[in-house]
C-alpha positions in Angstrom: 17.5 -16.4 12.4 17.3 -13.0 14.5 19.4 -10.1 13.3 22.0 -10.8 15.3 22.5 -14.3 14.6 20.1 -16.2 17.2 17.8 -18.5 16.3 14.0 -18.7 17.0 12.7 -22.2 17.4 9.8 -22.8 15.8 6.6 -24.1 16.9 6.4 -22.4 20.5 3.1 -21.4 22.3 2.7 -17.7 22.2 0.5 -15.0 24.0 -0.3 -11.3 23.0 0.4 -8.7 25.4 1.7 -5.0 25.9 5.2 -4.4 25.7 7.5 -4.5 28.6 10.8 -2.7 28.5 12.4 -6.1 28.7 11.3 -6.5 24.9 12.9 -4.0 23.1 15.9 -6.2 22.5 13.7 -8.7 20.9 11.5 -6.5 19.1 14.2 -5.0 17.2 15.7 -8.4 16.5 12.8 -9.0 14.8 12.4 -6.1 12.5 16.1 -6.5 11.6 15.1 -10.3 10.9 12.4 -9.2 8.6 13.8 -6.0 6.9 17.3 -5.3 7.9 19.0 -2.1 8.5 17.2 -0.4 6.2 13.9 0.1 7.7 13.3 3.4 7.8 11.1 3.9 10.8 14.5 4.1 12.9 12.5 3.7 16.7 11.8 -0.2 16.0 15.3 -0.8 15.6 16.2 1.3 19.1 15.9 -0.4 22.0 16.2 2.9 24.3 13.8 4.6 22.1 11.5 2.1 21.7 10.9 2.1 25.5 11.2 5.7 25.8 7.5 6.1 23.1 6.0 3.5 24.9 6.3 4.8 28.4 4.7 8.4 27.3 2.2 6.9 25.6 3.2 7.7 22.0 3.6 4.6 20.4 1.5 1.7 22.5 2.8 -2.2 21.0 1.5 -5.5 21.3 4.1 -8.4 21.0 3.5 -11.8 21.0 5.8 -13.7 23.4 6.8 -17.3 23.4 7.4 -18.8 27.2 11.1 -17.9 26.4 10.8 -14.2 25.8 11.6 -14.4 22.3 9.6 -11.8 20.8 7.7 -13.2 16.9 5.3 -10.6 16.7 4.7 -7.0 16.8 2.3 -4.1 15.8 1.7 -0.3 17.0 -0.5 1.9 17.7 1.2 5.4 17.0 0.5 9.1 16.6 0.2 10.6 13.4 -2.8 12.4 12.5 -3.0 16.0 13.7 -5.2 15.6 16.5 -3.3 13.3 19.3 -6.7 11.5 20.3 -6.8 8.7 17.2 -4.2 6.4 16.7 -2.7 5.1 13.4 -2.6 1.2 13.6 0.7 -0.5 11.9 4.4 -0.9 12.6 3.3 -4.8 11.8 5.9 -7.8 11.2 5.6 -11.6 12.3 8.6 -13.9 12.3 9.3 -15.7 8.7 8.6 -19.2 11.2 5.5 -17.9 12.6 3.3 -17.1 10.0 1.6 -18.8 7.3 -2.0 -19.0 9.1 -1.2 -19.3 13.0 -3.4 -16.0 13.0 -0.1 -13.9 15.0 -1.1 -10.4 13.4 -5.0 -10.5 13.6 -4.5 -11.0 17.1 -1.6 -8.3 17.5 -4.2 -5.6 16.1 -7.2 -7.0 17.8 -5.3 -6.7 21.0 -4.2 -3.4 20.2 -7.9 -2.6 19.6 -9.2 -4.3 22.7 -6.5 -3.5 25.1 -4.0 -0.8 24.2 -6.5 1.4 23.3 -9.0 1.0 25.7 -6.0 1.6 28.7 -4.6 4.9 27.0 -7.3 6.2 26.2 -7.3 6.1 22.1 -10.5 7.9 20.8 -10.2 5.9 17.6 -7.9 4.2 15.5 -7.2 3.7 11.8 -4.7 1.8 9.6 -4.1 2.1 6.0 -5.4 -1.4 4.2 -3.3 -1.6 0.9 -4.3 -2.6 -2.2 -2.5 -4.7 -4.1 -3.6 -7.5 -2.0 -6.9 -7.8 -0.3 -5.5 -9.6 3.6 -5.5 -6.4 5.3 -8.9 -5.5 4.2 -10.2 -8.2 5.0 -8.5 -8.3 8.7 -10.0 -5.0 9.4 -13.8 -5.6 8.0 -13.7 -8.8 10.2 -12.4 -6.4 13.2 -15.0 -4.0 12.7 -13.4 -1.3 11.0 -14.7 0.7 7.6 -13.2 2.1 4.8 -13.5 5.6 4.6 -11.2 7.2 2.0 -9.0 6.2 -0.3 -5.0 7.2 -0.7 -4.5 6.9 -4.9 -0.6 5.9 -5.0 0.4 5.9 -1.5 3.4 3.9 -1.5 6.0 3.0 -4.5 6.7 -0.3 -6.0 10.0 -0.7 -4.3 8.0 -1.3 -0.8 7.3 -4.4 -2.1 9.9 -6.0 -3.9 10.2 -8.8 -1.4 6.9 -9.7 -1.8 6.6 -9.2 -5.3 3.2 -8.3 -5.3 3.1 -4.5 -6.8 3.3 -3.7 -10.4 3.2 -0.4 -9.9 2.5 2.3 -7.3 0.4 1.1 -4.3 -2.8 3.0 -3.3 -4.3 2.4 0.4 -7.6 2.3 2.0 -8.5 4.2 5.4 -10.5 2.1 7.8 -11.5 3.1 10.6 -13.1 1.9 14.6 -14.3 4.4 16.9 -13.1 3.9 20.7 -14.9 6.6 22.0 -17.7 9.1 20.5 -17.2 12.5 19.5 -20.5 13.5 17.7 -20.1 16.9 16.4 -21.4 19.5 13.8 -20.1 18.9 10.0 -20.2 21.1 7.0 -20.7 19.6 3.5 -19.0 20.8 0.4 -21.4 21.1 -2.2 -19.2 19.4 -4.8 -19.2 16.0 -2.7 -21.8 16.3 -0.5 -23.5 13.1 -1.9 -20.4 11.2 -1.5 -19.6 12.5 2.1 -23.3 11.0 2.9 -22.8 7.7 1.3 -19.5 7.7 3.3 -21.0 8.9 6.6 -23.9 6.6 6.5 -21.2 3.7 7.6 -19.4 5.9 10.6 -19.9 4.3 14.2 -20.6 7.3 15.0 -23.4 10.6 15.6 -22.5 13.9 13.0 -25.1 16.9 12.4 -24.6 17.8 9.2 -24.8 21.0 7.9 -24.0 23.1 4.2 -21.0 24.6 3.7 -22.1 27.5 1.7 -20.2 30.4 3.7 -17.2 32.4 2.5 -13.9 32.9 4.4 -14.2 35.1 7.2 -12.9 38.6 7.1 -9.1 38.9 8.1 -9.2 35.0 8.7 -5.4 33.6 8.3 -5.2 29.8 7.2 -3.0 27.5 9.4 -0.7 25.0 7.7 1.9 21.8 8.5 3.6 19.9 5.7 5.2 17.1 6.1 7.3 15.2 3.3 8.6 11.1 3.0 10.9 11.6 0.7 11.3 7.6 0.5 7.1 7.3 -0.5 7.8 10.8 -2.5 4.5 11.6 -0.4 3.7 15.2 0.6 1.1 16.3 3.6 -0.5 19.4 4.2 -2.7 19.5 7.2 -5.2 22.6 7.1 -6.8 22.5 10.7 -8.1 26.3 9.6 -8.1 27.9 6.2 -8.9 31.7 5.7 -9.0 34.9 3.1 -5.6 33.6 2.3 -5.9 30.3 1.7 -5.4 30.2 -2.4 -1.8 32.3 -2.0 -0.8 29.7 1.0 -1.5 26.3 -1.0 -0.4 27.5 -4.3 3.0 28.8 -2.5 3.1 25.3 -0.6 2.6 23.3 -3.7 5.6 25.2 -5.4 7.7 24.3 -2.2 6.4 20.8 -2.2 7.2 20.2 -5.9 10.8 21.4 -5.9 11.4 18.2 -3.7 9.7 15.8 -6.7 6.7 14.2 -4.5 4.3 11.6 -6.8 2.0 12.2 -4.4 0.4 15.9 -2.8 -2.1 15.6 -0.1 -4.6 17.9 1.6 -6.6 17.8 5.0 -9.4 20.1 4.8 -11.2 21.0 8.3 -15.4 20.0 7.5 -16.2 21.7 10.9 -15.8 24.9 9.0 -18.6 26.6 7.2 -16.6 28.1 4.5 -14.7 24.6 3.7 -16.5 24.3 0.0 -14.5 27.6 -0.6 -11.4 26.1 0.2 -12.7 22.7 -1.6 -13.0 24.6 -5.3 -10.0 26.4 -5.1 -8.3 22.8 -4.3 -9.9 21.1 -7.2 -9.2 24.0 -10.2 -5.3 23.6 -9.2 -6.6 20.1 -10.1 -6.9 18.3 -6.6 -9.5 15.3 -6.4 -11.2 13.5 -3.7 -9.8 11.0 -1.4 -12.6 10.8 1.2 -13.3 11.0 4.7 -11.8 11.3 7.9 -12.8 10.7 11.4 -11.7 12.7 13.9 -8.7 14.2 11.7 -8.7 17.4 13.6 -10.8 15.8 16.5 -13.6 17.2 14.1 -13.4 15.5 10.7 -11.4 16.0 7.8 -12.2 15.6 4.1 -9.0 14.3 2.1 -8.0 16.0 -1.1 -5.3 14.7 -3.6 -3.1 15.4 -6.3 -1.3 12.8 -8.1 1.9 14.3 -10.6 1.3 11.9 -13.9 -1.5 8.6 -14.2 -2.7 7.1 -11.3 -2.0 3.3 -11.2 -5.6 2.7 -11.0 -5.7 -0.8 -12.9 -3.4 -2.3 -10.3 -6.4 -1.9 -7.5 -7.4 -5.0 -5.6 -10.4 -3.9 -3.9 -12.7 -7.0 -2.0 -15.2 -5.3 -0.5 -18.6 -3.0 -2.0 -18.5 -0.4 -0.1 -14.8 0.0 -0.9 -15.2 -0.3 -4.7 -17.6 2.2 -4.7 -15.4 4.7 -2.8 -13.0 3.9 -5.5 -15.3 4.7 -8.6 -16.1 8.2 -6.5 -12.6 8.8 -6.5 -11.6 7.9 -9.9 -14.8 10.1 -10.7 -13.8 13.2 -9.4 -9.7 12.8 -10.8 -11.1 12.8 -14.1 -13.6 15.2 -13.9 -10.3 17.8 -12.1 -8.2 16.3 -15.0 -10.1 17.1 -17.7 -10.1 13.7 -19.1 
């Protein structure tokens, strides 16, 4: 059934394309068919709006469409890292009587890869491969895409209570595809400068790398955006520049970001910086850890730093792939080593 009472018959032929307006009835159908009211990404359950982000480019969706127009599958490409170029891959849901191997959503993000992006333009993409199953991370390694950081306790629990399938908090790998290249100078902290090259030696993509062993620049001011889901008790500082006063700014922002009870704190350091080690070490004595790499954050790259209030759920970790678990023992390396433990 549909969310507002019509049936889907089963067993249709179905193509992936790009949304028309014309499917915004049925796309929201669908996510109310999947997860009700209470979604809480409110433009999939819009019609208007859902047409209005796809017509400027914002959010670009591949359905697939039965010979009906009924709409059984959808996923997105969206904005969501600071630098409007790269694309977050997700917004995902197949109809409960299309799934169960008819291969719906690998072919809603291929398309997305192959076709969305390559007619608006998307410099690259990424999606966030969960892990407390190993589907999606196998999806994206057969699309082409690598894991470059890892997000310790992204999402809770109660994400997945229809599924059944989390324990505990969920962490999340960051894969990523380049579109188009954007080779550019990076600086290296000193304290993960070994794994930054083990994690760049896998980027589809040209970097000059470079040490970071400069100090903030005189009367340099640091730039920052926070953003807070208070459902995923997840907190997000983007830093696209960090300066003299970079210590007084987090350490104020942390006391702002804690009063609203976040699980999770995280950092986006600028590496095309040549002071970013500085801003590195004073991260990790306040006791932030490693999460990783990422492409293109800023249109230059971004290291990911963490801060996890309590124990990480490490044990509940499904990780498939090698590369993956060793980004995972770099991770859990470096918490313990900020920790103290």
């Amino acid at each position: 059934m549909e969310g507002n009472g019509r049936e889907i018959e089963p067993g249709q032929p179905w193509e992936v394309d790009l949304f028309r307006p014309e499917d915004a009835p049925g796309v929201a159908r669908l996510f109310l068919s999947v997860y009700g009211e209470g979604y809480p990404i409110r433009t999939y359950l819009d019609p208007e709006r859902l047409i209005r982000e796809n017509a400027a480019g914002r959010i670009i969706s591949s359905v697939a469409r039965t010979p009906k127009g009924d709409i059984v599958g959808h996923n997105a490409l969206f904005n969501s890292a600071p630098f409007q170029g790269i694309y977050e891959c997700g917004a995902g849901v197949v109809h409960a009587v299309y799934r169960g191997g008819a291969g719906v959503f690998t072919r809603l993000v291929a398309h997305g890869q192959d076709v969305g992006a390559r007619e608006f333009g998307v410099r690259a993409i990424f999606g966030e491969s969960v892990c407390n199953h190993v589907f999606s991370q196998k999806m994206c390694h057969n699309l082409g895409w690598t894991s470059h950081a890892l997000e310790v306790d992204l999402m809770p629990a109660a994400a997945y209570v229809k599924e059944r399938s989390a324990p505990g908090r969920v962490a999340s790998l960051v894969d990523y595809v380049t579109i188009s290249p954007g080779p550019h100078k990076v600086f290296l902290p000193g304290a993960y400068e070994a794994s930054l090259r083990f994690l760049y030696s896998g980027l589809d993509d040209q970097r000059e790398f470079l040490t970071s062993d400069a100090s903030f620049p005189i009367g340099s001011k640091t730039t920052i955006r926070t953003q807070s889901f208070a459902f995923a008790r997840v907190a997000r500082c983007a830093v696209p520049e960090s300066g003299v006063d970079f210590a007084g700014i987090i350490e104020k922002e942390e006391r702002d970001v804690l009063a609203q009870r976040p699980v999770v704190i995280q950092v986006w350091l600028n590496l095309a910086e040549p002071w970013v080690s500085a801003a590195v070490e004073i991260l990790r004595a306040m006791g932030f850890f490693f999460g990783g790499l990422l492409p293109r954050w800023f249109d230059t790259d971004g290291l990911l730093m963490q801060k996890i209030i309590g124990e990480p759920c490490w044990e509940g970790m499904q990780i498939y792939f090698d590369r993956a678990k060793s980004l995972v023992d770099m991770v859990r390396a470096d918490w313990k080593e900020t920790a103290g433990k």
